[in-house]
KEPA-865979 format. One line per field, with one value per residue: residue number from 1; residue in one letter; chain; x, y, z of N, C-alpha, C in turn. Coordinates in Angstrom, 2 decimals. Each point is the difference from the previous one (the first is absolute). Example, Ala and Ser with C-alpha at 12.3 -4.5 7.8 and 13.67 -1.06 7.14 Angstrom:
% KEPA-865979
num: (1	2)
residu: (A	S)
chaine: (A	A)
n_px: (13.19	-0.35)
n_py: (-5.69	1.05)
n_pz: (7.80	-0.72)
ca_px: (-0.89	0.82)
ca_py: (1.19	1.19)
ca_pz: (0.00	0.06)
c_px: (0.90	-0.77)
c_py: (1.20	1.09)
c_pz: (0.00	0.73)
END
This chain:
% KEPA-865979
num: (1	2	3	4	5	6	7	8	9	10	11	12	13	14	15	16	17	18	19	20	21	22	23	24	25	26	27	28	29	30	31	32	33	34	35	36	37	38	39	40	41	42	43	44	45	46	47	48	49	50	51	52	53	54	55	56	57	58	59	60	61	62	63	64	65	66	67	68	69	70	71	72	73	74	75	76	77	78	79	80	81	82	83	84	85	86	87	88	89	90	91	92	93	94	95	96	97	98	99	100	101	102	103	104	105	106	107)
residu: (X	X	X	X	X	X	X	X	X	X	X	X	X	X	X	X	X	X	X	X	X	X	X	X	X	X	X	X	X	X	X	X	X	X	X	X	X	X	X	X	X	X	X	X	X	X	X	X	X	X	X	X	X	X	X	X	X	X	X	X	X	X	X	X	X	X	X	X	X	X	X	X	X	X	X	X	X	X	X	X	X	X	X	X	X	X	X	X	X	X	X	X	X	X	X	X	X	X	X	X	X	X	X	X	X	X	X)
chaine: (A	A	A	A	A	A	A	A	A	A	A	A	A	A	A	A	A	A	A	A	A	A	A	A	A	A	A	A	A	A	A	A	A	A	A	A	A	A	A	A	A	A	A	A	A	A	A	A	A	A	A	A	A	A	A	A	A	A	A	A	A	A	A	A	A	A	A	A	A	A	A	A	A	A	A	A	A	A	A	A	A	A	A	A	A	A	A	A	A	A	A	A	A	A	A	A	A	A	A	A	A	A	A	A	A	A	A)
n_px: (63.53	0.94	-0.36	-1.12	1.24	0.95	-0.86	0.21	1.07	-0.01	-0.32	0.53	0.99	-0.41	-0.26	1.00	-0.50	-0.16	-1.31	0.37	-0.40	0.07	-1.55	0.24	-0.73	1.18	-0.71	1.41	0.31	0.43	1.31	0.04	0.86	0.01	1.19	-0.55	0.29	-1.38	0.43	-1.75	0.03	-0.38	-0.20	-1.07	0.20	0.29	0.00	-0.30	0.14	0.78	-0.36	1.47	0.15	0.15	0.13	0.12	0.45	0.26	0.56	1.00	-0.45	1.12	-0.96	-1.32	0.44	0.62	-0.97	-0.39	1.56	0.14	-1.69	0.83	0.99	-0.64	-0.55	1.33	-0.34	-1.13	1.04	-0.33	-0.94	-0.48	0.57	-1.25	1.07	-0.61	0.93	0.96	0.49	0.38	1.50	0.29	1.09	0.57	-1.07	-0.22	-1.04	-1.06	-0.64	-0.09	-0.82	-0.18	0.38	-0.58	0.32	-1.40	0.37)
n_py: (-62.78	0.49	1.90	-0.40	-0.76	0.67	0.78	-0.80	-0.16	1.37	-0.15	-1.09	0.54	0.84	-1.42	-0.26	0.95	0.95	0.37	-0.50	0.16	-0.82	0.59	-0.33	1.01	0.19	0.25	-0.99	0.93	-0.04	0.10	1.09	0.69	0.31	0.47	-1.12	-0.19	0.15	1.06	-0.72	1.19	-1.08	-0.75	-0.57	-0.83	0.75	-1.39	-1.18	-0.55	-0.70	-0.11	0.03	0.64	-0.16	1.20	-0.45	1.84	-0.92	0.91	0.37	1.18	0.25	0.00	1.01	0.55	-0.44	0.37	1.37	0.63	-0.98	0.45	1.16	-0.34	0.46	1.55	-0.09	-0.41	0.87	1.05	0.60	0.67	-0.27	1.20	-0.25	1.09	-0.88	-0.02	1.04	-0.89	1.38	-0.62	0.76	0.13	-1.27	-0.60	-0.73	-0.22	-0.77	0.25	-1.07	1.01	-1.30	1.03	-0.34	1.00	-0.03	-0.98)
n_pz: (46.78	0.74	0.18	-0.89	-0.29	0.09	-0.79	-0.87	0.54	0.41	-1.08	-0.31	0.39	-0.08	-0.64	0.91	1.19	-1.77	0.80	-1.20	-0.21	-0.82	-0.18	-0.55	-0.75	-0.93	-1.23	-0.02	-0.44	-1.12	0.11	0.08	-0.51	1.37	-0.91	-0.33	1.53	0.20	0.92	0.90	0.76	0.31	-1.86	-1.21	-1.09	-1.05	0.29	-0.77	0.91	-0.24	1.02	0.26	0.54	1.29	0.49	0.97	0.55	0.80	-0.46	0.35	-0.08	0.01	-1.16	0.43	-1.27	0.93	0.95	-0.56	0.15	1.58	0.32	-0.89	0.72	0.84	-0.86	-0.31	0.71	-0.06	-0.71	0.86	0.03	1.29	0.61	0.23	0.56	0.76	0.17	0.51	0.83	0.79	0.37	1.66	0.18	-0.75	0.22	-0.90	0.29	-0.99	-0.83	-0.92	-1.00	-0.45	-0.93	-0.65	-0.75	-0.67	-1.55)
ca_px: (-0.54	0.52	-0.74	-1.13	0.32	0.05	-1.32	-1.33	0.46	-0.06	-1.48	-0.82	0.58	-0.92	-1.34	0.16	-0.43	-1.49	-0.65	-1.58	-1.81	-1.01	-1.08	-0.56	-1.50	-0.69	1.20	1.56	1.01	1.25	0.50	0.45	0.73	0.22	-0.59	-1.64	-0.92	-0.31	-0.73	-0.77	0.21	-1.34	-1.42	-0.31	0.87	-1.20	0.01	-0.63	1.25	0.06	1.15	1.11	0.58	0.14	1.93	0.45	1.72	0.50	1.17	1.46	0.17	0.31	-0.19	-1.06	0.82	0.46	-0.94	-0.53	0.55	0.03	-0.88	-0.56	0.64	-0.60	-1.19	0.48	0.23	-0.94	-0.80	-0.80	0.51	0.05	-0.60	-0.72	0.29	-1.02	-0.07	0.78	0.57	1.10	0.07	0.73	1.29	0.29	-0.29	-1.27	-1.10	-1.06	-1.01	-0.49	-0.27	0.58	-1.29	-0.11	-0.91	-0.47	0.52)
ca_py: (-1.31	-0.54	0.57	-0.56	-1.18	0.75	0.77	-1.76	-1.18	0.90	-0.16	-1.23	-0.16	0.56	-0.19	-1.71	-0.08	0.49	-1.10	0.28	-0.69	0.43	-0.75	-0.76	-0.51	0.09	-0.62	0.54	0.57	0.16	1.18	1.18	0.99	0.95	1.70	-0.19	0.02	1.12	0.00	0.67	0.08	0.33	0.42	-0.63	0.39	0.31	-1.10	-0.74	-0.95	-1.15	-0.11	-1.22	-0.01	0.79	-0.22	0.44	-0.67	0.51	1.32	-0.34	1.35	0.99	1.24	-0.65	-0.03	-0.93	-0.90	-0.50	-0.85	-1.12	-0.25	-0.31	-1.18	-1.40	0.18	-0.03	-1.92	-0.55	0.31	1.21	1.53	1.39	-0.61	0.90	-0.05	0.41	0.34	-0.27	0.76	-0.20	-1.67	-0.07	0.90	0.08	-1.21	0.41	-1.12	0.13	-0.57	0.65	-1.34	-0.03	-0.40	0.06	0.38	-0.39	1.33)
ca_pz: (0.39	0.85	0.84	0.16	0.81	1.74	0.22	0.34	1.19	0.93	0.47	0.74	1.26	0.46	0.00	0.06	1.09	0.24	-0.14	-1.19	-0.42	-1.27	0.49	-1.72	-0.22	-1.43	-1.04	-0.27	-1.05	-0.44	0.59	-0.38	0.63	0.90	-0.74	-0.96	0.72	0.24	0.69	0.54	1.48	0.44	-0.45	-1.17	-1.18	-0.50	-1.31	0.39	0.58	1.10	1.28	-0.15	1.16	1.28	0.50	1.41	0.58	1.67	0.68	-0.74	-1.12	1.09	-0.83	-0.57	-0.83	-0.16	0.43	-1.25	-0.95	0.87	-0.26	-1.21	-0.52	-0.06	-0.85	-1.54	0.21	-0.49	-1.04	0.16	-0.65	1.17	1.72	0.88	1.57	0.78	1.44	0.57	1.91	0.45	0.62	0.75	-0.73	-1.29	-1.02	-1.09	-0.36	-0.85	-0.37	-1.56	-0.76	-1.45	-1.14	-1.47	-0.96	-1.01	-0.95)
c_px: (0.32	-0.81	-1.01	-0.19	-0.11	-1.00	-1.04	0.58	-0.20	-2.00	-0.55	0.92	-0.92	-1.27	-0.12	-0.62	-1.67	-0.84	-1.51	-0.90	-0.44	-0.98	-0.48	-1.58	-0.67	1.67	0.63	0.62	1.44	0.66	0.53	0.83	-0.50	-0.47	-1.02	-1.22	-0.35	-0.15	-0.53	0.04	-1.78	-0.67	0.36	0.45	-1.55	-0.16	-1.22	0.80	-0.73	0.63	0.30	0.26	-0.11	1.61	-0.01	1.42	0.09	0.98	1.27	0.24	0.66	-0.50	-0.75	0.08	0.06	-0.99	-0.82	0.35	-0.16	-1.19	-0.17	0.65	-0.74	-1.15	0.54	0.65	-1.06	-1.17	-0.53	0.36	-0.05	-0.06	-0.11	0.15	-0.91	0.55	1.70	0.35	1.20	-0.26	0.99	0.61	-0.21	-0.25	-1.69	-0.76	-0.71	-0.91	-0.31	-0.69	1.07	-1.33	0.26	-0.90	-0.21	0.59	-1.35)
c_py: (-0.27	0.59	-0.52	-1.34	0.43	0.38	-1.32	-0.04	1.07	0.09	-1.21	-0.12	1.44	-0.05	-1.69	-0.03	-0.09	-2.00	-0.17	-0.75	0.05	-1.21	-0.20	0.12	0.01	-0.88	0.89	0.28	-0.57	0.96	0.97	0.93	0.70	1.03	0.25	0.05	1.74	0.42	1.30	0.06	0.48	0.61	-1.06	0.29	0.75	-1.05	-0.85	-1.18	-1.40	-0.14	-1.69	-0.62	1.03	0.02	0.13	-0.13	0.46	0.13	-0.83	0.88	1.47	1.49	-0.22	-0.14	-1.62	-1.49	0.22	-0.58	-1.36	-0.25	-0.03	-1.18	-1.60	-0.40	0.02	-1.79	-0.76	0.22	1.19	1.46	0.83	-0.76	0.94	-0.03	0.51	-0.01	0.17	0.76	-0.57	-0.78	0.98	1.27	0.32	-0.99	0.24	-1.29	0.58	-0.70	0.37	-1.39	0.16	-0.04	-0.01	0.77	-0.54	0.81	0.00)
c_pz: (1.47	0.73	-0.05	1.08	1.64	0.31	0.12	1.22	0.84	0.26	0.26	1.01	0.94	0.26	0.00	1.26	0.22	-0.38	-0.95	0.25	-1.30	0.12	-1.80	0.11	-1.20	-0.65	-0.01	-1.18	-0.14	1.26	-0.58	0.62	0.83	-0.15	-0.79	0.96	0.02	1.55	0.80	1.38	0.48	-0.59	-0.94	-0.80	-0.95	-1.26	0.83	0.37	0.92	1.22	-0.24	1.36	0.97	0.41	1.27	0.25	1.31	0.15	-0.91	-0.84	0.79	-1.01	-1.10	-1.51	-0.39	0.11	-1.39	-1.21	-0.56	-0.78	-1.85	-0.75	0.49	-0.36	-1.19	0.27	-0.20	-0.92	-0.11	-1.07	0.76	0.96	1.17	1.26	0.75	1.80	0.11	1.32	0.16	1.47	0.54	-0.32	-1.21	-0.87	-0.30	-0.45	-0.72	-0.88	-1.48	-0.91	-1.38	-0.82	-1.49	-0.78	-1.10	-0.70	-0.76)
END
């Protein structure tokens, strides 16, 4: 229990810099675990889905890993079952911006 604890506070302290965007354009979900999100690096899920939302993050991610991470969690805040990374760059040195939708599949 305790490692899990260090491991929450070591990642929103790693990611207390980065700056989100979630742009809402469909209905919102319940939330779901994290690890329930599916995800796609620049292609479609093969379901029939709704887009939820848009994610924009400007930089605060020193590893991209992490920026998606960043990103499926705030597609599992709103419900989503995947989320489709559609853009990420590297920002300088060592930091990482990007772009994804949240979506939903029809069951």
């Amino acid at each position: 229990m305790m490692k899990k604890s260090l491991v929450g506070c070591l990642v929103m302290a790693l990611s207390a810099c980065a700056s989100h965007s979630v742009s809402v354009v469909g209905k919102v979900y319940p939330a779901v675990e994290p690890k329930r999100v599916v995800v796609y690096l620049n292609q479609q899920p093969d379901c029939e889905f709704a887009v939820i939302a848009h994610i924009q993050v400007e930089g605060g991610y020193f590893k991209r890993d992490s920026l998606i991470a960043g990103m499926r969690q705030q597609a599992a805040d709103v419900g989503a079952s995947v989320v489709e990374v559609t853009d990420v760059q590297r920002v300088g040195a060592a930091e990482y911006m990007g772009s994804a939708r949240a979506l939903k599949c029809s069951d």
